[in-house]
Structures are given as structure tokens and as C-alpha cells.
N, C-alpha and C positions, 0 to 999 in steps of 0.2 A: 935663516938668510940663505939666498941662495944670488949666481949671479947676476942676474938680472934685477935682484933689489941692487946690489953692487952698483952696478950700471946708474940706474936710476937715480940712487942717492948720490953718488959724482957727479953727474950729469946736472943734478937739481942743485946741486952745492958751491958746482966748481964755481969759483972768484967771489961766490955768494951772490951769483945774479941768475935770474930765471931766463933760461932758453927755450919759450913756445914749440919751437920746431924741434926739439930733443924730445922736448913732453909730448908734443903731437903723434913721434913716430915712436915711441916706447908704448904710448896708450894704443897705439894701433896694431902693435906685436904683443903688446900681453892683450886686446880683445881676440886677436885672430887665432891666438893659440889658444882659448875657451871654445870657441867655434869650432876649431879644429875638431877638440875633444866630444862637442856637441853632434858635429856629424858621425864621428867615431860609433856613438854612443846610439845614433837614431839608426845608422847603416846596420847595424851590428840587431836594433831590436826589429826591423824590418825585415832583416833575412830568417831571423827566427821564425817570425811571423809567416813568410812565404813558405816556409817549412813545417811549420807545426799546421797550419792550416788545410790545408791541403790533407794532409795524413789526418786529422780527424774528423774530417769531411769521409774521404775512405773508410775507417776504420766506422765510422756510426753507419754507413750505407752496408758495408758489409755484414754488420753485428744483427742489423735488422731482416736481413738477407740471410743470411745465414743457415747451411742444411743440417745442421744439427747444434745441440746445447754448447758442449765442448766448443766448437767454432764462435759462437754467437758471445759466450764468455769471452772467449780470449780478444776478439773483436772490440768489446765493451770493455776492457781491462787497457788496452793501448789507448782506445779513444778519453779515455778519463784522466790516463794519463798525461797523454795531448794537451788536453783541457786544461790539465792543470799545469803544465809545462808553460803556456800561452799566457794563464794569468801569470804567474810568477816572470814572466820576461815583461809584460806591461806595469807591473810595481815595481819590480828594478829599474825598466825604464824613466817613470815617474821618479822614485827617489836620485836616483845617481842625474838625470838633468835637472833637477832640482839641487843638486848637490855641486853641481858644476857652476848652475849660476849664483849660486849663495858666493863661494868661493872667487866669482869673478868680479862680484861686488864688493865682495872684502878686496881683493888686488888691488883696485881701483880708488878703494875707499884710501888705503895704505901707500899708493903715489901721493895721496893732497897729503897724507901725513908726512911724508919724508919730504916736504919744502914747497909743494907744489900748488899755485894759489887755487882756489874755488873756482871753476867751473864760471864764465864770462868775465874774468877778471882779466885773461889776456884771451881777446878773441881768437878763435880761430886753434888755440890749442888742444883743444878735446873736440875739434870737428875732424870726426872720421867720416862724414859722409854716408853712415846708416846710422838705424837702428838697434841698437843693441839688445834691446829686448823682443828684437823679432825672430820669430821662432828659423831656424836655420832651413828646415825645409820647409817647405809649404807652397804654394801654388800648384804650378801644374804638374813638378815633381809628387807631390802627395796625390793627384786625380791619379797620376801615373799609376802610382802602387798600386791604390786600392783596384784599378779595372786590371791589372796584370794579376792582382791577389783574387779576386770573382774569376775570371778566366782559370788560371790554375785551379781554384776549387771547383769549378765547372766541370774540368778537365779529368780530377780525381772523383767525384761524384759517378760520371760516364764509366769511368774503369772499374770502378767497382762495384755498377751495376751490370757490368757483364758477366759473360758463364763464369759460373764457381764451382765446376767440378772439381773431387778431391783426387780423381783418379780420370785416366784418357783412357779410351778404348784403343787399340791397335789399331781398326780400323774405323775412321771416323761417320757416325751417322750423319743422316740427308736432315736433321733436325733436331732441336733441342731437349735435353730430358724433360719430361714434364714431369712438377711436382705434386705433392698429396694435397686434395683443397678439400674441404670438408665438403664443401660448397655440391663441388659435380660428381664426388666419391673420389677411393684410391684409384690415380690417372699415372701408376710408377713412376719412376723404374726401381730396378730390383733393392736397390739401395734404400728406397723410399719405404717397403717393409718392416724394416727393422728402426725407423723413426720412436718407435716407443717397444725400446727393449724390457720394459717391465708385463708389455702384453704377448711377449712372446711364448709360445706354444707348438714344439714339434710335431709331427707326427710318423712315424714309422710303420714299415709295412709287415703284414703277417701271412699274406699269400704268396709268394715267388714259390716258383717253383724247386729251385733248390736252397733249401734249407742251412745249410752251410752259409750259403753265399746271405743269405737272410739274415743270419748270428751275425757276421761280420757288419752289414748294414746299420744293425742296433748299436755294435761296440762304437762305430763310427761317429754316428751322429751322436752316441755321447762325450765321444770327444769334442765334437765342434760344439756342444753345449758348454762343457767346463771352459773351453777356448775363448767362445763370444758372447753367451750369455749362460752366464753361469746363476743356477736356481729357478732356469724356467723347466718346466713340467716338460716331459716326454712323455706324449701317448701310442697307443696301437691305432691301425686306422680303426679297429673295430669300436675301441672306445671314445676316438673320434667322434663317429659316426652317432654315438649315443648323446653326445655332450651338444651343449652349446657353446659354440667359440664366434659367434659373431660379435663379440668384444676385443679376439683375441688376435695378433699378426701370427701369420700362421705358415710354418716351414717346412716343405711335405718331402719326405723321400722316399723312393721306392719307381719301380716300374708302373704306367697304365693297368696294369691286371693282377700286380702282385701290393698296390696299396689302394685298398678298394674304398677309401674315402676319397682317394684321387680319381676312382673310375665313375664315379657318381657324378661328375661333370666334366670329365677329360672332353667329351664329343665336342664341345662348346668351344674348347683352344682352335683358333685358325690355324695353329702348328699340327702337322699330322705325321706320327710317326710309326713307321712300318717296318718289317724284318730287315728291310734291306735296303733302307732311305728312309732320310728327313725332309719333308716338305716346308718349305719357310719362305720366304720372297723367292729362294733360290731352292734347287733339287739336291741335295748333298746324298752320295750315295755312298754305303757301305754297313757294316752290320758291327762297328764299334762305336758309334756317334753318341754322343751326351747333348742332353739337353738344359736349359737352365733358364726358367719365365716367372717373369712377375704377372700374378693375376688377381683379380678383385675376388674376396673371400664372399665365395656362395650364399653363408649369411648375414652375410653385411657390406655393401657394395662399398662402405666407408672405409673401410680397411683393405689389407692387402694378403697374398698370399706368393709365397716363395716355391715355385716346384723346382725340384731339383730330380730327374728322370732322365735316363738311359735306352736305349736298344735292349741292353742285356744288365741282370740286372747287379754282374758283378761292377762294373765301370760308375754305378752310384759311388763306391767306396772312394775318397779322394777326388768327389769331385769338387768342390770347394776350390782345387785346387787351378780352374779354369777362371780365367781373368774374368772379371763380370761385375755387376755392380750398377754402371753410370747407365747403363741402356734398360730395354724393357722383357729382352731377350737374347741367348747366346745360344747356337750351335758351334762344339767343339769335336774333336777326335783328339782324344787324349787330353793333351791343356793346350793345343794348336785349336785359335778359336777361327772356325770356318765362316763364322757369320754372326753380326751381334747388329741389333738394330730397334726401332720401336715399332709400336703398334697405333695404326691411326683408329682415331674413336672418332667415332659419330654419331649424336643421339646415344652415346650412353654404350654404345657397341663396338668392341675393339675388334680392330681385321687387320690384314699383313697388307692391303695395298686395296687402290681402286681395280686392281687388275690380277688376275690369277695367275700366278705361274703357270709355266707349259704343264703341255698334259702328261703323265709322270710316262705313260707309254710310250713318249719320244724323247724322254730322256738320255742320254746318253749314258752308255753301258761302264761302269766300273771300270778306270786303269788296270792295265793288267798290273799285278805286283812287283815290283822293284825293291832289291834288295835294302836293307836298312843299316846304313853305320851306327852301331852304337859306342858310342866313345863319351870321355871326359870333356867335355866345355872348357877350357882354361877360364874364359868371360863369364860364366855361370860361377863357377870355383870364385875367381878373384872378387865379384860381386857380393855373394853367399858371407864370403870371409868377410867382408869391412863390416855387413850390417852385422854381422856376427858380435864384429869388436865392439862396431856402435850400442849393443844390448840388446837387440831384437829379441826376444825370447826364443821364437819360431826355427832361429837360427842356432839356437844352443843347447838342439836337443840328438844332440849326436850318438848314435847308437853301436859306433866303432870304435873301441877305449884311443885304440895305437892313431887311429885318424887321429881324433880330439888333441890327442895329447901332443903327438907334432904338430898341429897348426896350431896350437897355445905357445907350442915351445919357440916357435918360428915365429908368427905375426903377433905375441902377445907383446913384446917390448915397442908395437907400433900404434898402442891404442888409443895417444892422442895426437898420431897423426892427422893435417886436415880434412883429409878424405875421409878420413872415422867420422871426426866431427863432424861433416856435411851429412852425412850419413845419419847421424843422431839428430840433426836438426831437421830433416825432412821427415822421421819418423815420429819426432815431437810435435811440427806444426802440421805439415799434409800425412799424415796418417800411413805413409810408406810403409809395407809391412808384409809380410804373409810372401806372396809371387810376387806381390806389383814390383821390386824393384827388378828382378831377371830378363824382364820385356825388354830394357837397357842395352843389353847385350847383343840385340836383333840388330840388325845389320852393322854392326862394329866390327870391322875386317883388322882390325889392328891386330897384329901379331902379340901373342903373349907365353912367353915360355915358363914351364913350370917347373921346380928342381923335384928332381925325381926321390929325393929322401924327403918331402912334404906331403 
């Protein structure tokens, strides 16, 4: 019992005589508060709906889009989730207003029981003026939804058939990266090489002229083997050169003249590099320049090849360490990238432009040198440290005991700070990691002061 049977059974009782117009406005407050609950109940499955729809509209476009496994998974992981978030809100729907009107039929039923005669016995008492079994929304309210529900998916479909880079270039190209199509052969960029890490295949060089600096080259790139592809074969160019790798994605390092499976087609690159300038769209001069180009593997235009080449041939060591990735090529000096852009092809032949750069003889002569401050970043430092906390691996291989261990001592009680955790999620979903997070730091003028026992 609650008060409204209260009401009701007074109302139907009082003198022992039936009052139509008590009955008429009690039948019209308990329908209206079923309707109430009816709209409650359709408002509530509709905004789900506007919600869940959209996003696995998104999530299927993007899963099928998708530039690698990992992405394409986790894409198909949220959409099915979607998917089944969306039925499970259309069976709730279904049972709970089916539940409502069970319940409001019982209400109704249970007025005639507490005194109230049947239904035309006093005219006029149970005319509310509708339908009660019409559904609460419908007409144009319902057209409404579903074209604002099409538009929204419409809307999320378009967004997530745009760029999906997982990384930005510093500075942005005149066009979009093109991807690997079986179809026209590897059409980059550099990222697109390493599409099938299981065919990966270094190669290192055995002619530099200094030897030393040649040891350190091999150590290196066996780092960045355990690092990124851990179990793929490292060869010499000379044994290169003997094999066949037109199966294989193929990552070369070493100078023009000192990896001579690189010099076997170097003439062919529209990039031409000389003792003292890079030739690219643009003339970059200087005699420390790095270079770093995706190219169709010699034998097999279906796959790709990663050159990673220098001026000099100690500057290969850590180069890795220049932002690159989403384009088709990078010239750097140092990890300062001076030029990153694609290559247009046409008929199957890749060139830097319908037009040549100036002629290298009127280029303009090298800056005189200007001093260089070398100092500590506080914005590098404070970056360095959150991913640090966040887990980054990259960042917790500190080779100074006393550093390490004051900035554990210092920033470790902060590791589930937000900032960590943003930090962790970017490196979970967009693959933040290695440099890409320190580019952040570029033009951030905010003052940051650092305690000098850190």
C-alpha cells in the first residue's frame, strides 16, 4: 500500500457512493505517472543509442583503416564492445517498458478492485482523452532521432576516415603519407617498412674507412635490433649482397661508400649527398647532416627498404634518434630535423619535385659558426622524468647511480600523479615513446625551475 492507493480507496469509499470525477482525475495521475516513467525510460535508451552508435561506427572505420595489427585490434575490441553495449540497452529497453506497462495495467486493474465500477458504467469516468497504449513517442519525434542518429554516424564515419598518423612531423608536408599497396609496390613512408616485422633484415656496413667508428656501427644497430625487432638476422653488406632478400623489409646502415650493398643503387636516390651539403627539395649545407629515406627494395619493388646514412660515418650511431617515421624522408643535423617530406612518383618513379633545386653552385655559403650554449633543458628534464614514471622503458636506463637515485628519491612518491597517467595512456594507445615525446618542449617558454639537489 502506498498513498495513493490510500487516496483512492477513500475517495472510492467515502459515504459509500462513487465519485466519477475523483475516479476520472486519479485514473489520469496514476496514467501520467507510467508515461512519465515511459519517457524516462525511451529518453534514457535514445541517448545511449546516440552515443554508442556513432562510436562504433568510428571504431569499425578505423579498425579497417587501420596502420598496423595492434591499432586494428584495439579498434575491433571497442567496436564489439559498442556492439554489444547497444544490444544490451535495446533488451533492457524492451523488458523494463514492457515492465512498466504490465505494472500500469495492474494499477488500473486494482482501482476497479477497490470500489470502482467497470469501465462504461459511469460515463465519462476513465475518459482521459488518449490512448494509453500508444506508444509515448512516435511521430515526428522518432523521424527526428533516427535522421539526427544517421547525421551523427555520418559525422563519425568522416572523422575517422581521416589522417591517422600515430606521430606528427615537426614540420608538416605539402601531402598525405602514402601507404604500402601491393597493387602499385612499396609507395612509403618510412614507417610503412617495418609493416611486417617478422621480414625484417638489417644490414651493416664493412667498408668505412675508419674501423673503429665501423665497431661502434655494428654494436649499434644491435641495439636497435633487441630494441624493435628482436630475432631478426643481421647481415654484412657483403653477405647482403650474396643473398636474396627480395622477400625481406630491409634496414641499411652505413655511409654511400662504406655499405656497399647501399652503393649498388645509391645513384638512383633523387637525394644526393656530398662532403659538404645535402641535396633534397632544399640545399642544406654542412659536413655533419644525417640522412634517413624509405626506398623500394631493389629486389622486389613490393617491399620497402629503410636507409639510415650520414655525411660522416660516425653520426649513423644514434641515429634513430631523429624524429621520422610518418614521411618518406628526413634530413637532420644532429636530432634537429632540417627537412622531412615525401617523394612524388610517377609511372613507378620516385623524384623530389616536378622542379629541381637551385644549382648547388649558387648556393649560399655556410653560416659563419656561432657559439653554442650547452646547457640542461629543465622542459626536456621535466618531460624525460613523467614518462620515466609513466614506464617507458627508454627512459629508465640511466647510466648515473646518484642521478637515478635522486630523481626516484624526489619524483617517485608522484607516480600516480595525472600527469603520469596521461603520460602512460599515450604511450599505451598512440605509441608515444623513444624522442617523440621531447618535440613538446619546442617552443614552451614557461619558466621552470629545478632544485638543485635533483
Amino acid at each position: 500500500m502506498n498513498e495513493f492507493d490510500d487516496n483512492l480507496r477513500s475517495s472510492l469509499a467515502e459515504n459509500g457512493a462513487f465519485d466519477a470525477g475523483k475516479a476520472s482525475e486519479l485514473r489520469k495521475i496514476a496514467i501520467g505517472k507510467f508515461e512519465a516513467a515511459l519517457k524516462k525510460v525511451e529518453r534514457t535508451a535514445m541517448g545511449y543509442v546516440l552515443v554508442l552508435s556513432p562510436l562504433a561506427v568510428f571504431c569499425a572505420v578505423r579498425s579497417l583503416n587501420a596502420p598496423d595489427t595492434r591499432d586494428m585490434l584495439l579498434y575491433a575490441i571497442v567496436f564489439l564492445v559498442a556492439l554489444e553495449k547497444l544490444l544490451v540497452v535495446r533488451f533492457w529497453y524492451w523488458v523494463t517498458n514492457n515492465k512498466i506497462s504490465v505494472l500500469k495495467e495492474v494499477k488500473l486493474l486494482r482501482m476497479e478492485m477497490h470500489g470502482a465500477p467497470p469501465a462504461g458504467e459511469h460515463p465519462g469516468a476513465f475518459d482521459v482523452g488518449e490512448d494509453i497504449t500508444k506508444p509515448v513517442w512516435g511521430g515526428r519525434r522518432v523521424i527526428a532521432f533516427k535522421i539526427a542518429l544517421i547525421i551523427v554516424c555520418i559525422l563519425a564515419a568522416l572523422l575517422a576516415a581521416g589522417p591517422h598518423p600515430r606521430y606528427r612531423a615537426r614540420s608538416q608536408p605539402t601531402e598525405r603519407p602514402r601507404q604500402y599497396s601491393s597493387a602499385s609496390g612499396f609507395a612509403g613512408n618510412i614507417n610503412a617498412v617495418s609493416a611486417d616485422r617478422e621480414a625484417v633484415v638489417l644490414i651493416v656496413p664493412t667498408h668505412e674507412a675508419d674501423k673503429d667508428v665501423q665497431e661502434r656501427i655494428h654494436e649499434y644497430v644491435q641495439q636497435i635490433r633487441e630494441r624493435f625487432f628482436k630475432g631478426a638476422p643481421i647481415l654484412t653488406d657483403e653477405d647482403a649482397l650474396k643473398r636474396d632478400l627480395s622477400s625481406n623489409a630491409l634496414f641499411v646502415y652505413g655511409t654511400p661508400t662504406g655499405n656497399h650493398w647501399l652503393a649498388q643503387f645509391w645513384d638512383e636516390l633523387p637525394l644526393r649527398i656530398e662532403p659538404n651539403k645535402i641535396v633534397a627539395r632544399e640545399v642544406h649545407t654542412g659536413t655533419d647532416l644525417r640522412c634517413i629515406t624509405a626506398w623500394p627494395n631493389p629486389q622486389n619493388p613490393q617491399r620497402g627498404v629503410a636507409i639510415y646514412t650520414a655525411q660522416r660515418a660516425e653520426d649513423i650511431v644514434g641515429i634513430n634518434k631523429v624524429f621520422h617515421g610518418p614521411t618518406d624522408y628526413v634530413i637532420a643535423r644532429d636530432t634537429e630535423v632540417l627537412e622531412n617530406d615525401f617523394y612524388d612518383m610517377r609511372d613507378g618513379q620516385w623524384s623530389l619535385s616536378s622542379h629541381e633545386p637551385e644549382d648547388v653552385q649558387a648556393a649560399e655559403p655556410a653560416a659563419e659558426a656561432v657559439p653554442i650554449d650547452v646547457s640542461v633543458d629543465p622542459r626536456v628534464e621535466l618531460i624525460s622524468i613523467i614518462f620515466r614514471l609513466a614506464g617507458n622503458s627508454e627512459y629508465n636506463q640511466c647510466r648515473v647511480p646518484s642521478y637515478d637515485r635522486d630523481v626516484e628519491q624526489h619524483f617517485g612518491p608522484y607516480k600516480d600523479h595525472p600527469v603520469v597517467q596521461i603520460a602512460a595512456e599515450l604511450k599505451r594507445r598512440r605509441g608515444v615513446s623513444v624522442d617523440a615525446p621531447t618535440p613538446a618542449t619546442q617552443g614552451n617558454t614557461v619558466s621552470v625551475d629545478v632544485r638543485v639537489d635533483v
